[in-house]
N, C-alpha and C positions, 0 to 999 in steps of 0.2 A: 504493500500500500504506500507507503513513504517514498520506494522506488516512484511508483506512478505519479507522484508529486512533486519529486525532483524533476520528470520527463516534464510536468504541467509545467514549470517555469521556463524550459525553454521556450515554451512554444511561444511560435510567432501569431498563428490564426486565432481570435476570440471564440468562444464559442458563447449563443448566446442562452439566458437564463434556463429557458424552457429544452432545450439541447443539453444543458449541464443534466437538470432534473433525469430527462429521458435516458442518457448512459447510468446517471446513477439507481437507477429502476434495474437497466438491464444489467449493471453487474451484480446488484444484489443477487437476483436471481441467479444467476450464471453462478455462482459462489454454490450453490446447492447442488450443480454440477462437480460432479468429482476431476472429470477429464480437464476441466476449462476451471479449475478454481483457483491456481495462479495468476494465470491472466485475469482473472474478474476481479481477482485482489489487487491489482497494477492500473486496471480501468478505474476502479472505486478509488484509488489515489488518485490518479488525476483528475476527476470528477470532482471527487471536492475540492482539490485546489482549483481549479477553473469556473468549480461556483464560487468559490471564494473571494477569489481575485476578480471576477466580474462583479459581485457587487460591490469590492471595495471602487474599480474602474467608473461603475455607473453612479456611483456617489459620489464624485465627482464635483465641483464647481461647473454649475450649468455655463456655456459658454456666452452666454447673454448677459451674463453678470461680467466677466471678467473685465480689471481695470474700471469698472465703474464706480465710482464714492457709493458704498453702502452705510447708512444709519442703523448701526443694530446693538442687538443687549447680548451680551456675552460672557459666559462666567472663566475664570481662568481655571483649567484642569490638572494642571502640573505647575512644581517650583518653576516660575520665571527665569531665565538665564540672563546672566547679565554679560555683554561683549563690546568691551570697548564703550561708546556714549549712547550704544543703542539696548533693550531688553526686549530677546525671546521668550516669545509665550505661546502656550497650547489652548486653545481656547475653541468652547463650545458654544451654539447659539440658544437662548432661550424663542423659541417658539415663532424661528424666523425660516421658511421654506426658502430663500435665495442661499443660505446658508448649507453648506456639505457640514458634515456631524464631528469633522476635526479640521482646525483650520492651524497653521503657525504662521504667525505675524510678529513685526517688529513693531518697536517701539522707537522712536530716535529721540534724544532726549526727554524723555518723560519728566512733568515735575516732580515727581516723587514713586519710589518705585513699587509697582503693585506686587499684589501677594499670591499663592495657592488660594482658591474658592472666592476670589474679591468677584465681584459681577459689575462689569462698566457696559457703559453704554458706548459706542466706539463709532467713530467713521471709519470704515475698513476700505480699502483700495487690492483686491485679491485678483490671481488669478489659478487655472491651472495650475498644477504640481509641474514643475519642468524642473532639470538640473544640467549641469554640460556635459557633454557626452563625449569623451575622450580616453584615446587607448591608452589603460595602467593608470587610470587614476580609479580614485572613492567615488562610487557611482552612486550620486547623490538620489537621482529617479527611486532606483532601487530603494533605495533606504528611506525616503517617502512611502513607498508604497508597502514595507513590509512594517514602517509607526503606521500605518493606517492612515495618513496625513492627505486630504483632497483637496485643499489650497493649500496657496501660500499668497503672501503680500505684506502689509504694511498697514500701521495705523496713520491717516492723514492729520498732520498736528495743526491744532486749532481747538476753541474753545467749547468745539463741540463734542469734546471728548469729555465723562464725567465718571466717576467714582458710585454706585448705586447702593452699592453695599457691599460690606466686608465682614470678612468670620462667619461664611458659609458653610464652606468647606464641610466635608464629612467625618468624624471623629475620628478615623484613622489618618487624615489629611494635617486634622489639627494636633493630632499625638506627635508626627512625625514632627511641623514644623517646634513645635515646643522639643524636642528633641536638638533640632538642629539648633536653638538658642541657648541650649545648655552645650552642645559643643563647643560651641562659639567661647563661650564662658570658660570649659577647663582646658581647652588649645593652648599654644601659644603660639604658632601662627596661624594662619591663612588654610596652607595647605595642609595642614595638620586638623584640621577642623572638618574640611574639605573628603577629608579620607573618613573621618570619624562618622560625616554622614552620610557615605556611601558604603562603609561597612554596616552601621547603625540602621540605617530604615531606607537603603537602596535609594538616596537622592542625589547621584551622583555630578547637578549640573554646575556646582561651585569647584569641580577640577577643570583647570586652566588645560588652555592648548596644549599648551609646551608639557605641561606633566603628563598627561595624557601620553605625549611623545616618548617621554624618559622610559613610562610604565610599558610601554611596547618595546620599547631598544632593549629593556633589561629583564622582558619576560612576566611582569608583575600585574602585568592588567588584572588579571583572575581573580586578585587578591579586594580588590575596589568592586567585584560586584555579587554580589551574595550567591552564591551557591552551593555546592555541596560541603564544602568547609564549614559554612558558616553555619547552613543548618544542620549540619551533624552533627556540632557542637551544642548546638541550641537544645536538638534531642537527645544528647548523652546526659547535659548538663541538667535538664529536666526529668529526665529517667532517674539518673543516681539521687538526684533529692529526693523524689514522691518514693522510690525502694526506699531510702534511710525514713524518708515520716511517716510511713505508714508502718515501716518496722518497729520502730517506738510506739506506737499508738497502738499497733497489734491490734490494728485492723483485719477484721475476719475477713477471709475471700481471699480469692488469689491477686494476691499484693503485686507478684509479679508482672502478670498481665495489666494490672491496672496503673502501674509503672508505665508501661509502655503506650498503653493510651496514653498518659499525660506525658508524655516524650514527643507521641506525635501530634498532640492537639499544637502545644507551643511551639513546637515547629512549623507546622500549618500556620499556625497565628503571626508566626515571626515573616515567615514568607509573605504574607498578605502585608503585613507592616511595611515590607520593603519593594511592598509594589506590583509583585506578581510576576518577577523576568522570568526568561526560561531555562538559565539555569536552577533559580529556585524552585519552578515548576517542577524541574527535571526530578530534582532533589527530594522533594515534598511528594510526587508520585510514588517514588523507586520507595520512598521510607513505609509511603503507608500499603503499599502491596507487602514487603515486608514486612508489616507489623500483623498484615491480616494473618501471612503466611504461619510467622509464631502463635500468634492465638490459636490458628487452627491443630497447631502441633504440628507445619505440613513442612516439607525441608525446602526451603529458600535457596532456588536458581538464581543466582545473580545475573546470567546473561539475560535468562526469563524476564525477573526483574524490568532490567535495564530497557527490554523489548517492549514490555506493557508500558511502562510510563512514555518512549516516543509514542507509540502508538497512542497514546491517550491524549498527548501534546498535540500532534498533527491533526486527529479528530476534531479537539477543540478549537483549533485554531491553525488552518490548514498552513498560511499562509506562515508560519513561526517556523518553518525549516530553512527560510532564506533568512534566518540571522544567523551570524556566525557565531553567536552564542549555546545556540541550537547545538550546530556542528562541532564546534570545539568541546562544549559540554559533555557530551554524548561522549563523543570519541573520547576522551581524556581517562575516560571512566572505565569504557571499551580495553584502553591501552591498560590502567592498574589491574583491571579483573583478570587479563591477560598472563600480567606479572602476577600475580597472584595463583593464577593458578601453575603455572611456569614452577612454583616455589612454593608452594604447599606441601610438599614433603620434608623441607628445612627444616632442623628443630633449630632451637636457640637451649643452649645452654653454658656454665661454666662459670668463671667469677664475673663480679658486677663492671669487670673494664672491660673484659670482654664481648659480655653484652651490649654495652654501651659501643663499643666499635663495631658490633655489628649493627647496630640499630643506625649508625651513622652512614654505613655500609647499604643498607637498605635505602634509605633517604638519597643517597648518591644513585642507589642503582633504579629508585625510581625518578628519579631527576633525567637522568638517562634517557630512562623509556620514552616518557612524557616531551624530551626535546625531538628524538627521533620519531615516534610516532604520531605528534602531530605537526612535524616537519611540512609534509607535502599541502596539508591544509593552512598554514602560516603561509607558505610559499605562493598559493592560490590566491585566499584574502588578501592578503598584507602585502608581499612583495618583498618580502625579508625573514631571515634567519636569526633569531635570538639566541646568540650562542650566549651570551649571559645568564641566560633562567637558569642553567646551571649552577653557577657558583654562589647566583645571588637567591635562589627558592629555594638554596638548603639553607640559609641564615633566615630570611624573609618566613616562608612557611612555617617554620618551628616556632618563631615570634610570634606572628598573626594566632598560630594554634594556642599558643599557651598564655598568652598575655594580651594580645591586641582586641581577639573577638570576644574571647569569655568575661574582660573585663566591660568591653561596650556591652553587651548583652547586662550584661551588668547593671548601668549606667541606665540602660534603655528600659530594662523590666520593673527599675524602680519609681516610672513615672516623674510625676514632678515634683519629686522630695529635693531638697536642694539642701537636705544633711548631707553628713562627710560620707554617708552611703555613694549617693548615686554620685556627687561631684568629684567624689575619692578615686570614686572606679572610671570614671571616665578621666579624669586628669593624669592617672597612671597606663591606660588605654590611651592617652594625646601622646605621652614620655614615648613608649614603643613605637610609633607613629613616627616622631621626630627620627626615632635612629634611622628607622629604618627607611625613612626619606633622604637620610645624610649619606646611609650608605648605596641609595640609586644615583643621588646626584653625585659622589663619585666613579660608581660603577659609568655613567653615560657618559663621561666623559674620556671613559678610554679611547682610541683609536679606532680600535673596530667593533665598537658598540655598535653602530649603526647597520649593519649588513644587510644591507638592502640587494636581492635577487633580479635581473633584469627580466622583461619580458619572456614569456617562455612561447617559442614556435615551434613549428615541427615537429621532431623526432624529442624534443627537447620534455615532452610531456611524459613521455617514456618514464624519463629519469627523474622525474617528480616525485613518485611514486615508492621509489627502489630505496630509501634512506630508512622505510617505513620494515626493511629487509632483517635488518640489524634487530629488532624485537619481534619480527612474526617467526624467525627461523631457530632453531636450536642453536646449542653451543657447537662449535666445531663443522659446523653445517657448511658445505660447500657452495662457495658463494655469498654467503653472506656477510663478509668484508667489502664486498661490492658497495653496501651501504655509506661507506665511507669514500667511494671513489666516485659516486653519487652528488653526495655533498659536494665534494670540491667540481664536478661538474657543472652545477647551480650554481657555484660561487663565479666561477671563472665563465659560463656563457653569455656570451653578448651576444646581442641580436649582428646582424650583418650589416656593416656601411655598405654604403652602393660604392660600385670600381671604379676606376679610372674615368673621367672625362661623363662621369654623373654625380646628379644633385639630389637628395633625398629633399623633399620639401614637404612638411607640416603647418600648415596654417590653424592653430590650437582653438577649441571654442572657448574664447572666454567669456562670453557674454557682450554689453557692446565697449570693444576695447580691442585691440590688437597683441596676436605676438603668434610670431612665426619662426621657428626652428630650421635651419639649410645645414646640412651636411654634408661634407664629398669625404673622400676614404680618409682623408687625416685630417679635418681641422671641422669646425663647426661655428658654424655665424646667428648670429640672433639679432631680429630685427622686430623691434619693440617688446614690452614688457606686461602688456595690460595693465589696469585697472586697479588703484588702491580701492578700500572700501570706505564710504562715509565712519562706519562707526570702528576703523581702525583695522590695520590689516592689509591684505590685497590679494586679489587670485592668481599673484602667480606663488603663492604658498602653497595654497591647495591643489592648483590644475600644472603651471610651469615646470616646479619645482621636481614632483611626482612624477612627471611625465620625465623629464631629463633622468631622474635616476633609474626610471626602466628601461631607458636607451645607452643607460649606462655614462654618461655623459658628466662630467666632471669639469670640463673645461670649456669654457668659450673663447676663441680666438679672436671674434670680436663680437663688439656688441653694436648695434646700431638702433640709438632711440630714436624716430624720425625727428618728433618734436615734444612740449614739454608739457603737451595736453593731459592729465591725468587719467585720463582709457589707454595712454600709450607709454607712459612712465611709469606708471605707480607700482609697477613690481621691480624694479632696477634695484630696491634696497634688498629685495628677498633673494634675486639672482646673485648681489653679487655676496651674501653671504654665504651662499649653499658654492656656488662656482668659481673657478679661478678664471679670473677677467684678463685675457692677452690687452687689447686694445676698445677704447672708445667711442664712438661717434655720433655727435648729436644735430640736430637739426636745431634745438636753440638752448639755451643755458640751462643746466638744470640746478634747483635749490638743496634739495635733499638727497645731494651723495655726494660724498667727498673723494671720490672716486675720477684719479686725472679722465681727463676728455679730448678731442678734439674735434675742432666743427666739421659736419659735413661740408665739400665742396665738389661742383660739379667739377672733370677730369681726373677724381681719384679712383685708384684701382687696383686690384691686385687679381692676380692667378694661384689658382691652387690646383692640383691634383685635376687638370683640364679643364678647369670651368673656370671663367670669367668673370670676376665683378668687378662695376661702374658704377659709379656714383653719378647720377643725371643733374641730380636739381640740390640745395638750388646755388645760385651763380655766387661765385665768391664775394660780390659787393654787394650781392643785396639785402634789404634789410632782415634780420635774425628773431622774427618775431609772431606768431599768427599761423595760422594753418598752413600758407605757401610757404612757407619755412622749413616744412617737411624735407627730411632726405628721401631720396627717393632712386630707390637701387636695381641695377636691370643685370639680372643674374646670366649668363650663355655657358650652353654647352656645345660648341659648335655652331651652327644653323639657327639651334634651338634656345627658347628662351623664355625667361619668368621675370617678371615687373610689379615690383613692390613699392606702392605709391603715397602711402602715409597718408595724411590728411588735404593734397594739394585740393585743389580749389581750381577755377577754369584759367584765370590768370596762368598760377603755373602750368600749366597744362597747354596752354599757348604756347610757353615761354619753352616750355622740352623741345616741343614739336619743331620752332623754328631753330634752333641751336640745336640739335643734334639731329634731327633730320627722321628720327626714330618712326619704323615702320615693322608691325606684323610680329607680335610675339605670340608665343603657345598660350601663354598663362599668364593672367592679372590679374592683382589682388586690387580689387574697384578700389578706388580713392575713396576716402571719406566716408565708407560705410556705406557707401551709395546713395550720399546726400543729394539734392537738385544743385546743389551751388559745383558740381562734381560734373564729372563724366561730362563734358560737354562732346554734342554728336562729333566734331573735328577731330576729339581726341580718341574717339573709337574707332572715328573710322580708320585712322590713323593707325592707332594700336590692333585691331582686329582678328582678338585673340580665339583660340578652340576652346580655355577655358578660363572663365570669367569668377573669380570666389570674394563673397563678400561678408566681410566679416561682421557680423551684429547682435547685438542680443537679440531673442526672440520677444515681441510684443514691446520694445522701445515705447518711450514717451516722443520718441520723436516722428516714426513711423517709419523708419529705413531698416532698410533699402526703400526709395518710392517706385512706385510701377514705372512710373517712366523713364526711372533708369534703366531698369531692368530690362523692358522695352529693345533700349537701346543698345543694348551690350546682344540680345537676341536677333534685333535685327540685321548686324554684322556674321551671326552666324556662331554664336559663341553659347557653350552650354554655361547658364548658371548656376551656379551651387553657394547656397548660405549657410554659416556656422549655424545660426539660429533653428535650420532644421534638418541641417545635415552633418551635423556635430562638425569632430574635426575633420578637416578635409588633407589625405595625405595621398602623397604622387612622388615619381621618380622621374628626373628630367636627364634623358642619358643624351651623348651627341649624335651618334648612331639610329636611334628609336623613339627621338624625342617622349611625351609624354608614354609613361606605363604605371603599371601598378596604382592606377587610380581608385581610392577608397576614401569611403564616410564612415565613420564610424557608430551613425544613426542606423543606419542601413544594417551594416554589418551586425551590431547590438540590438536591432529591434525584439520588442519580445510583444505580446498581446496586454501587456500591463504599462507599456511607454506609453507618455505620448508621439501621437503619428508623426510623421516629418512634415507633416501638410503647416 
């Protein structure tokens, strides 16, 4: 069944409500089939993901709303994040039909910051769920669609925004946030508090970017979201109590069993407390099948187990195997029972150092498992290998188990006593916290903390897999050193630069803003940066940045910002932190990077590895300021050629035509987004390229690309393609074959849960 659910997400075709119904009718049936009752168990998974995922599709932001000022009353469903000078919120509509049933909006300077359960009255500006859609990066779409999320937008600031009421919330909303204000209380900083309430009641949106980062470089995310750790401690820790009081009280009945009830009520309870993720699900399943299992007297399969709670997860909520919490969970658990039973014949005995090195022996050797076993799904998600969770989840784990959760549990189960109980237990649960944040932030800053996996193509998926070798195979088993020859395989594959006398070209979506990546076999050019963000930030962190280290890409040889527009600069500070910058060029002065420069000027150039580049515009005395100010770069591979035009404007575009005389390339990147003040017909007909690519966000306030550009660039004969709905757009311009290997990466990623490229 889970199989058939996994197949559901690929799929490209919708099916629609009444077609979901009707397969899930016939595979029921079909299951009472003996012959065909696999198969009916693979159609019933994908059935209900397909019903799933269409009504999350159909629910949707009608498209008639979209961008329009809506007036509505809204209650806030989750802790508000706060980023920079703007606040993310989850927010539900009261009894408003233009409204889809989860929306996330910003906030941009709000006067004061709202809460969990406030209910405002909002002017909302929404549309569709979209995200950028580019190869090797965090694919945002997805991850809308698997929060359930069917807008997004922004709250419009003005006075028509108001406060209706506060301290709605529902009792476990309001437990939590009174949780989070006594963390805040026995912390001592920030991100010590941060951690305390995402171990404490699963509120994890006060961990900052950058930690986030660390806890992945050095293996430790696991530990920030309540699962199996947390509530198996919750259930020991409550089990071992109600056995010792009801032992004293010599309570009639079997004390036992009723031990274990109250082991998994509080468990169950604590899971609900921290929100319901699906590690906790996982967790809270797997204990109370097992706990039925002991009651019954009946002997407890842990694979069994592990089986009924997916299967109970995906029922409930089809659509929960595309987290990678799902997956990692699962497996993680998959990989200990493995070792477990691997070594279930092991006794332990002999003096207490003994024991003690074995037990440390253990913890290494499940350290092990756990790196290698869930290798090839790290390497899938993420795009990197944490060779740290090694050395750092044998110090980290033992902490967390012995003193970080049983003291927060602690802290948390005592309500809002603010004796030297609860503030004792949690200000000693902050102490463990701090080390063990002192010891990631030095672990992340070793050298190769970061090991980030490039792209995997071809043959390359083979070897994804084979690391997983090293704990599915015995000792001494042939072949299974492979596993290690694996690893450095990953380590060491790059994707393939293009040869001799070709240009790999990528025009990135960033939404509306520019940057475009050029590579020939040894050096690599960048021409612009996109878009900082109003409330701090910029996409080339998340989409530039990403995308260079799946190509493996470390250095730029040069950089070229056309001009100083902030959709074409604002990531220059992200680039040039992450990359080593050869040389500069800019179209006009820039403020924020102290980073030497020099101006673009028409008749600059250089050759590399057969391919040509020119600097066209603009003329060395003219004025350095304004959109004609743009650099503007005409790439050749022979014959063949790509024209990268920045923001000019018709003046420049005049000004090319009659000083250099410029005729007939492959490929243009439209000026200006495909503004009207752009593309004048002279300069098309002039340029009169095969393929036209314009970069823009989709649904702009501005409305570009205009039809009548577009128009124009078609009436010459030229295919267009826009970021906005054809993600990013990647080509190979060789001397030989001029344009090849043309892709979009909307296309190629489509699935029945995107939106269309229309």
């Amino acid at each position: 069944m889970i199989a058939g659910g996994y197949a559901a997400q690929l799929s490209r075709l919708p099916l629609s409500s009444d077609l979901c119904k009707l397969l899930l009718v016939a595979s029921i049936l079909a299951i009472a089939c003996r012959r065909s009752r696999y198969p009916a168990y693979l159609c019933l998974g994908f059935a209900l993901f397909m019903q799933a995922g269409q009504e999350i599709v159909d629910g949707r932001l009608q498209a008639r709303f979209a961008n329009d000022s809506l007036l509505t009353q809204v209650r806030i469903v989750d802790f508000p994040k706060a980023t920079g000078s703007a606040v993310v919120m989850l927010v539900e509509p009261l009894d408003d039909h233009r409204l889809p049933a989860r929306s996330k909006v910003s906030w941009f300077e709000p006067p004061f910051e709202p809460a969990i359960g406030d209910i405002w009255e909002f002017e909302l500006r929404l549309r569709r769920p979209r995200g950028y859609s580019n190869p090797g990066v965090f694919d945002v779409e997805a991850w809308l669609f698997r929060q359930k999320i069917q807008a997004t937008g922004y709250v419009v600031s003005g006075k028509r925004n108001r406060r209706l009421q506060t301290d709605s919330e529902s009792a476990i909303d309001s437990y939590r946030r009174e949780f989070l204000a006594r963390a805040d209380r026995a912390a001592g900083s920030p991100d010590a508090a941060a951690v305390l309430a995402a171990v404490g009641v699963g509120a994890r949106h006060r961990i900052s970017r950058t930690q986030w980062n660390k806890y992945a470089v050095t293996g430790t995310s696991h530990l920030m979201a309540i699962s199996g750790l947390h509530i198996g401690l919750a259930a020991t820790v409550a089990f071992v109590f109600a056995r010792a009081l009801l032992g004293v009280l010599r309570i009639a009945g079997n004390a036992h069993a009723l031990a274990i009830v109250f082991g998994v009520v509080v468990a169950v309870a604590y899971a609900g407390v921290s929100g319901l993720g699906v590690p906790a699900q996982r967790a809270s399943l797997m204990l109370l099948v097992a706990a039925c299992a002991i009651a019954r007297r009946r002997h407890v399969d842990p694979f069994a187990t592990i089986a009924v709670a997916a299967l109970g997860i995906f029922i409930l909520d089809p659509v929960s195997i595309m987290a990678p919490g799902f997956n990692l969970s699962f497996s993680a658990v998959v990989v200990l029972l493995w070792l477990a039973r691997m070594r279930k014949n092991m006794a332990v005995s002999g003096h207490i150092l003994r024991r003690a090195s074995n037990t440390v022996r253990q913890l290494f050797t499940m350290q092990v498992f756990l790196l290698f076993g869930l290798m090839p799904l790290t390497v899938i998600l993420f795009h990197r290998i944490a060779f740290l969770a090694l050395p750092v989840n044998l110090i980290a784990v033992p902490l967390f188990s012995i003193v970080t959760v049983p003291f927060t549990l602690t802290g948390l189960a005592v309500g809002g006593s603010e004796g030297m109980l609860g503030h004792g237990a949690l200000r000693i649960a902050a102490i463990s916290v701090e080390w063990l944040l002192a010891l990631i932030e030095q672990a992340a800053r070793l050298p190769f903390a970061d090991t980030t996996v490039a792209g995997i193509q071809g043959f390359g998926w083979l070897v994804v897999f084979m690391p997983s070798l090293l704990i599915l195979l015995p000792r001494r088993w042939p072949g299974r050193r492979l596993a290690l020859l694996a690893v450095a395989a990953l380590l060491l594959q790059s994707p393939g630069p293009p040869g001799k006398d070709c240009v790999d070209v990528h025009v990135l979506d960033v939404g509306q803003g520019l940057a475009t990546v050029l590579q020939t076999e040894r050096s690599t050019v960048m021409f612009d940066t996109a878009a900082s963000y109003r409330d701090g930030g910029a996409v080339a962190e998340h989409v530039v940045v990403p995308f260079l280290k799946t190509k493996r890409i470390t250095r730029i040889d040069r950089l070229i910002v056309s001009h100083a527009d902030i959709d074409h600069s604002g990531g220059v500070r992200s680039i040039q932190e992450y990359a080593d910058i050869g040389a500069m060029l800019v179209g006009e002065s820039l403020r924020e990077t102290n980073l030497a420069s020099s101006a673009c000027a028409a008749g600059q150039g250089w050759q590399t590895d057969g391919v040509s580049f020119r600097i066209l515009h603009p003329d060395p005395a003219a004025p350095r300021e304004g959109n004609d100010s743009s650099c503007v770069l005409l790439v050749e591979a022979g014959r063949h050629a790509l024209l990268l035009t920045g923001d000019i404007e018709a003046a420049a575009e005049r000004e090319i035509i009659a000083r250099t005389g410029l005729t007939g390339v492959d490929v243009v990147v439209v000026p200006h987004h495909g503004s009207l003040t752009s593309s004048s017909a002279a300069f098309v007909d002039a340029v009169s390229p095969q393929l036209a690519i314009v970069s823009a966000g989709y649904g702009n306030r501005w409305g570009l690309p205009k039809e009548q550009v577009l128009s124009r660039w078609q009436a010459v004969g030229a295919e267009v393609l826009g970021t906005a709905t054809a993600g990013a757009v990647s080509l190979r311009l060789c001397r030989a074959d001029g344009i090849q290997a043309l892709r979009t990466d909307r296309h190629e990623r489509r699935r029945f849960w995107r939106e269309s490229a229309d």
